[in-house]
Structures are given as structure tokens and as C-alpha cells.
N, C-alpha and C positions, 0 to 999 in steps of 0.2 A: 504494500500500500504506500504508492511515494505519490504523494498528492500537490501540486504548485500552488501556495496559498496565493503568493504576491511573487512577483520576482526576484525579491528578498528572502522568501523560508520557503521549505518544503517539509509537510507532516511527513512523517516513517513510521515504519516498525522497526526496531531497531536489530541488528544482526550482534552475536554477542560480543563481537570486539567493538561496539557502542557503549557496550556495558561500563567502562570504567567511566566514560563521561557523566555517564546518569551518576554516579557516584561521586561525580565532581560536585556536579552542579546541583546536584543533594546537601552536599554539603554546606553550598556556596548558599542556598536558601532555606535550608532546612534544620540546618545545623548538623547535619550526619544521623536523619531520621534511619535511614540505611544503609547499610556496607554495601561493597559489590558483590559481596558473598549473598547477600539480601537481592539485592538485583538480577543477581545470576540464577538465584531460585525460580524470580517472579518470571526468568525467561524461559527457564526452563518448565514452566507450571502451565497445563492445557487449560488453567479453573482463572490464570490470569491473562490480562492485557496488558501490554505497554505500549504506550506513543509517545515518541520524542516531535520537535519543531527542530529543525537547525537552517544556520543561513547558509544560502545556496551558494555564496562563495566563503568559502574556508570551512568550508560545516561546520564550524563550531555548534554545539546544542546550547539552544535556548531558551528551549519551556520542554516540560514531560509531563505526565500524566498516565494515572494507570487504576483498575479495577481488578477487585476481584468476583469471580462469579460464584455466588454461594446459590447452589439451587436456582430458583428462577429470579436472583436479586444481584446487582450490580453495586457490590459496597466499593467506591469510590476511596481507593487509599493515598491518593499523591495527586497534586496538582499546582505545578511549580514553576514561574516564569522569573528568569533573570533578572534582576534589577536593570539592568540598563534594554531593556526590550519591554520593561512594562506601557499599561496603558495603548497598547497597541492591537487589543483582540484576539491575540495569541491563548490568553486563557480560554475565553471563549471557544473558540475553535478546537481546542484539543475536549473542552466538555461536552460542544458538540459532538465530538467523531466519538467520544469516547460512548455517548448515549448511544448515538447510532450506531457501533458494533455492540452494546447491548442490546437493542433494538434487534437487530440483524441475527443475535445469538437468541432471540426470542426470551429474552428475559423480562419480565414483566412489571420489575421497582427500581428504585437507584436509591443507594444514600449513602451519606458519608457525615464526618467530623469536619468543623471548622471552628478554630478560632472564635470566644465572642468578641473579642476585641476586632477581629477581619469584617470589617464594614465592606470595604472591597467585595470583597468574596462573598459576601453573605449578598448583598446587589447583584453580582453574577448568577447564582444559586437561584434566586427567586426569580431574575428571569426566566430561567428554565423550566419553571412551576416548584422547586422545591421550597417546602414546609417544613415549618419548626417543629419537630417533636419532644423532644427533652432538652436536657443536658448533662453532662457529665461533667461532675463537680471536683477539680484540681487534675485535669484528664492530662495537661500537656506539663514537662518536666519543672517546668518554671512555675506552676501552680494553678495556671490557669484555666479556667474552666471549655469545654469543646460543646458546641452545642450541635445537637445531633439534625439532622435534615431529614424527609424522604420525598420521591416521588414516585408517585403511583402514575398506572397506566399508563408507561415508557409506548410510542404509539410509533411509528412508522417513520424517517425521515422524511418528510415534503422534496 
């Protein structure tokens, strides 16, 4: 799946000598949510997804995103754009693709964790129709609380 967003990125599936980038650039946003050992798993796993963005000159990666498929439900574990490529749609797009190969794999919900402090993110989310359902109280390492999303009735790409 090598798809031309702009003439600047191109979405992928990543091949596993990508793998250590997603490790970078985990770290560079994430704080080192995952090893490549973690990465090499999620590639090697039929129940996950991975998609990277990189630019089309020098590939460098600059946003990922990835699911897991638990049964007919799409929990959303990573979704990560570079600081210097924010505010550009890149998020968007990879949440896009990412519904729509749940979509595709006939999965029927999505949800994930975010941040409540991610106002950001929490805006993109609710674009997509995702709802508040809980929270989870001291979920990320620094204390803070993740409040949980879902959406129902993942429907077809238009």
C-alpha cells in the first residue's frame, strides 16, 4: 500500500528494515512508548497494523500509526506525527487509512486512549465520530489521566 498523499509524503506499510525508524520516531514523540523489539512484534503480528507517512525525498518517517485487531474491534495503539510536520493532516490521514483497513478487515468499532490534556487529538477523534466513554485515572507514566474513546458502526470508506 504506497499511496501519494501530496508530492511531499507517501503513506506505506512498512517493510521490516523500517522498523528501526518507527523506533526512532517513537521515541522522538512518544518518549520510547516502544522498543523495536515492540515494533518488530506489531510486524510481525496478522491481529496488527502498521502505517508509516514518510517524505518522498529522503524518506525520512514522519507520522505512524497502528491498531490492533481484537475480534471485531480496532483498539487504536499509536498515532504519532513529528513535530516539525504537525498541523499538516498527516494525523488525519493515517486515522483515516487506519479506519479504513478496519473497515476493509470488517471490523465493526475502533477505540483507543488519549491524553486528556490532547485537545489536539481529542478535535481529530470527534471528527471521526469518536465518543467519550470513560477514563482511566493516572493511565500514562507521568500521572496523567487517558480518557478512553469508541466508535461504533466503522461503515465503508466513501
Amino acid at each position: 500500500m504506497v499511496s501519494l498523499l501530496c508530492p511531499k509524503y507517501n503513506l506505506f506499510r512498512p517493510h521490516r528494515e523500517d522498523l528501526p525508524h518507527f523506533a526512532q520516531l517513537d521515541q522522538q514523540c512518544l518518549g520510547g512508548m516502544w522498543t523495536l523489539g515492540g515494533y518488530e512484534r506489531e510486524w510481525d503480528s496478522d491481529n496488527s497494523v502498521l502505517l508509516g507517512i514518510r517524505l518522498t525525498t529522503g524518506g525520512d518517517l514522519v507520522a505512524m500509526g497502528a491498531f490492533w485487531q481484537i475480534l471485531e474491534e480496532a483498539h487504536i495503539t499509536l498515532l504519532a506525527v513529528a513535530q516539525a510536520h504537525r498541523r499538516q493532516g498527516l494525523g488525519k490521514i493515517l486515522l483515516q487509512s487506519l479506519l479504513a483497513t478496519a473497515t476493509h478487515r470488517q471490523l465493526e468499532r475502533a477505540t483507543l486512549e488519549v491524553r486528556a490534556s490532547n485537545q489536539v487529538a481529542m478535535d481529530l477523534y470527534h471528527q471521526f465520530g469518536f465518543q467519550l466513554a470513560g477514563r482511566r485515572k493516572g493511565y500514562y507514566p507521568d500521572g496523567e489521566d487517558a480518557l478512553i474513546l469508541w466508535k461504533n458502526h466503522l461503515s465503508p470508506p466513501a
